[in-house]
NULUM-854857 format. One record per atom (N, C-alpha, C, O, CB): x, y, z. Coordinates in steps of 0.05 Angstrom, whole numbers, plus 5000, padded with zeros to 4 digits. Glycine has a CB too. Layout:
REM NULUM-854857
XYZ...
This chain:
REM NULUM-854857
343724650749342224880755340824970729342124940709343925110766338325060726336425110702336625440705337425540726333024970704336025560685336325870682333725890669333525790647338926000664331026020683329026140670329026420666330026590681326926070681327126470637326526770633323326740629321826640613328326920605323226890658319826980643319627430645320627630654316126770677317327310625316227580612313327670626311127550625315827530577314027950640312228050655311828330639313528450625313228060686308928430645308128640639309728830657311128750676305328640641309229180646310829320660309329340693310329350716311029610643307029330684305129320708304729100732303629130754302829320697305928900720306028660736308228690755308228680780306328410718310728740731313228790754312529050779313729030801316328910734310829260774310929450795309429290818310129320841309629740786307529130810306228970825308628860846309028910870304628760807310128680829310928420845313228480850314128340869310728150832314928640841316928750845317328790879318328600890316828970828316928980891316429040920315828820940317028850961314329210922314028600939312928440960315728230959316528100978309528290954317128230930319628000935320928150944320328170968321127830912322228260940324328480946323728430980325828400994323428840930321228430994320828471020321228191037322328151058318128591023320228051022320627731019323927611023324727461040319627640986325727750995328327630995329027801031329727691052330727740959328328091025330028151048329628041074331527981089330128401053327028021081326527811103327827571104329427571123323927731103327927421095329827141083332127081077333326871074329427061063332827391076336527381069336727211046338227021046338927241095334827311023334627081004336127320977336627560982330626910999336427200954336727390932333727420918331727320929339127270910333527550897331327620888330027370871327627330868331927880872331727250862331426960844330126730867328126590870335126830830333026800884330926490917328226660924326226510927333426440965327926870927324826890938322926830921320826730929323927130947323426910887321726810873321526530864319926490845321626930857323126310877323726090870321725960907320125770911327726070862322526090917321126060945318026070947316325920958322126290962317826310930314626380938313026170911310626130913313726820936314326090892313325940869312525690884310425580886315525900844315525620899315625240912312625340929310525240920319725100945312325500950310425500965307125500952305125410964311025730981307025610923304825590905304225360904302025290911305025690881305725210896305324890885304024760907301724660909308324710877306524790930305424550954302324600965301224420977307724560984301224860961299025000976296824850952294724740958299225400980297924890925295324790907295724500901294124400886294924970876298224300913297324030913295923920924294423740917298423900916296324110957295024120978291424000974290223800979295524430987290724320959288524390957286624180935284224130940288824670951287724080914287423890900286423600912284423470909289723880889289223570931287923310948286223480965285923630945290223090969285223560979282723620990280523580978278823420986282523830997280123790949278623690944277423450927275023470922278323820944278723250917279222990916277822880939275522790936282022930915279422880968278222760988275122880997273622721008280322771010274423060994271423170992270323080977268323020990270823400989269822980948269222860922268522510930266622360928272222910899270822510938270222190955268422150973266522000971272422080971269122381002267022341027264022401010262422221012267722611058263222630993260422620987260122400977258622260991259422820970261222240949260022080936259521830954257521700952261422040912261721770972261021530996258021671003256021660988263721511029258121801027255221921037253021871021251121781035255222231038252621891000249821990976249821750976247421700978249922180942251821390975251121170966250621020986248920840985252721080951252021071006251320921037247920861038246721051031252221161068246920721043243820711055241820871036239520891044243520851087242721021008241821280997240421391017238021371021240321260973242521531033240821751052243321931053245521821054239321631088243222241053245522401059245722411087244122441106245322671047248522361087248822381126250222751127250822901109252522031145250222781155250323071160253023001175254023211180247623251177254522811184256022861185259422801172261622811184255222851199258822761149261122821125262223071129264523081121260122821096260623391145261923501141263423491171264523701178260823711127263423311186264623371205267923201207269923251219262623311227267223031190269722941177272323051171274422961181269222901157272123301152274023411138275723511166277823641163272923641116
């Protein structure tokens, strides 16, 4: 098991303080698993989003080289 300390503004914690708190209690989680929860869910959403757009990066540059003509439907692809 790893033990992190992070350092939040006073303002940050009033922020974030409340939505975990609402989070763990929904979850029957402690205050550490929701923020360990809602972190894991950050990551997977922006690997996510990474490969997307990767795979968009690909579909245009295919499109633009095919026949050099842009096709219209690359965007029907995604």
């Amino acid at each position: 098991m790893s033990y992190w300390s992070i350092y939040i503004s006073k303002k940050e914690e009033k922020l974030l303080r409340k939505p975990i708190e609402t989070i763990a209690k929904k979850n029957r989680w402690s205050f550490s698993q929701a923020v360990s929860g809602i972190l894991r869910q950050h990551l997977i959403e922006e690997k996510k989003r990474l490969s997307d757009e990767d795979n968009w990066q690909k579909l245009t540059t295919q499109a633009f080289f095919e026949d050099d003509e842009e096709k219209d439907s690359i965007y029907d692809t995604l």
